[in-house]
C-alpha positions as CSV (number, residue, x, y, z in Angstrom):
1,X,-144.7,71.1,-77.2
2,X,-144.0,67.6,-77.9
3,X,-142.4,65.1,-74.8
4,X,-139.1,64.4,-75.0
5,X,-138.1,61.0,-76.8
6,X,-136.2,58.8,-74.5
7,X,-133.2,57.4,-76.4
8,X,-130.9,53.9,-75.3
9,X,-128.0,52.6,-76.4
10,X,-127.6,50.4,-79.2
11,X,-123.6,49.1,-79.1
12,X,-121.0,49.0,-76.4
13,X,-117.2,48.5,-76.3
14,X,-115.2,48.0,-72.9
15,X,-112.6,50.5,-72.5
16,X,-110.5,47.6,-70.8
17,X,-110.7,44.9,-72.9
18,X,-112.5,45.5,-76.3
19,X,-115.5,43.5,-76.5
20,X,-118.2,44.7,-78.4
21,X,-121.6,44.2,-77.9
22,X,-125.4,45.3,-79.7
23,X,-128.8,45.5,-78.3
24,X,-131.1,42.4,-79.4
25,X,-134.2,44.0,-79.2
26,X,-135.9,40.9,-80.3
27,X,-134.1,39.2,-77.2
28,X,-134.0,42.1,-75.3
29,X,-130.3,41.5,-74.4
30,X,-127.1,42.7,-75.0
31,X,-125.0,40.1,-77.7
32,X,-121.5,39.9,-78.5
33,X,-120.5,41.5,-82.1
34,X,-118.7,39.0,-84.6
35,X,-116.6,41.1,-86.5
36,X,-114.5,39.4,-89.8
37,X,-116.2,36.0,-88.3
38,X,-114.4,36.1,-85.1
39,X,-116.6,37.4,-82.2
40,X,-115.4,40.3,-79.9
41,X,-115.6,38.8,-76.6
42,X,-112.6,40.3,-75.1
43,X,-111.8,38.8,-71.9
44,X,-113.5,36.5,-69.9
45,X,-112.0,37.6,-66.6
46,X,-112.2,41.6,-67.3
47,X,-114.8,43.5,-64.8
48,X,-116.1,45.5,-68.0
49,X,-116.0,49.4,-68.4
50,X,-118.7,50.1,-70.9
51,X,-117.8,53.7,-72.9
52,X,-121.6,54.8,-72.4
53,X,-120.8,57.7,-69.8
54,X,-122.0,61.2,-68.8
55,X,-121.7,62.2,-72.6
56,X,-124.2,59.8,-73.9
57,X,-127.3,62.1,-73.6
58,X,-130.9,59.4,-72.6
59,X,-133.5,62.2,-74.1
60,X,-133.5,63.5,-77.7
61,X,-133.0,67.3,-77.4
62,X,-135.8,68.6,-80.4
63,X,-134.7,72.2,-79.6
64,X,-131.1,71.3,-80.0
65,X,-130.8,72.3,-83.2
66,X,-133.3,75.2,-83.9
C-alpha cells in the first residue's frame, strides 16, 4: 500500500472581491493572474476569502476510484 500523495492548491479566487491568484512554485509565492492583459487584483482594501474550503481534499484518495 502506497502513502498517500499530499496535494496543494494551485489557483485561488476571493469570494469577496475576485482576485485571482496561482502558485509560483519557482518563487514559491502566490501571484496575481493577468487575465486579457489586465491583472485580477481585486481590491486593495478587501480582507480576502479564498474559495479553498472544507471541500478541497489535501491527500489524493488512490482508492477513490476502485
Amino acid at each position: 500500500m502506497s502513502e498517500p500523495k499530499l496535494r496543494t492548491p494551485t489557483k485561488r479566487t476571493c469570494e469577496r472581491c475576485g482576485r485571482v491568484e496561482r502558485w509560483d512554485a519557482a518563487q514559491t509565492t502566490w501571484r496575481v493572474v493577468e487575465a486579457d492583459g489586465e491583472r485580477q487584483v481585486g481590491s486593495p482594501y478587501c480582507i480576502h476569502e479564498w474559495d479553498i474550503n472544507g471541500t478541497f481534499a489535501p491527500f489524493e484518495d488512490k482508492n477513490a476510484h476502485a
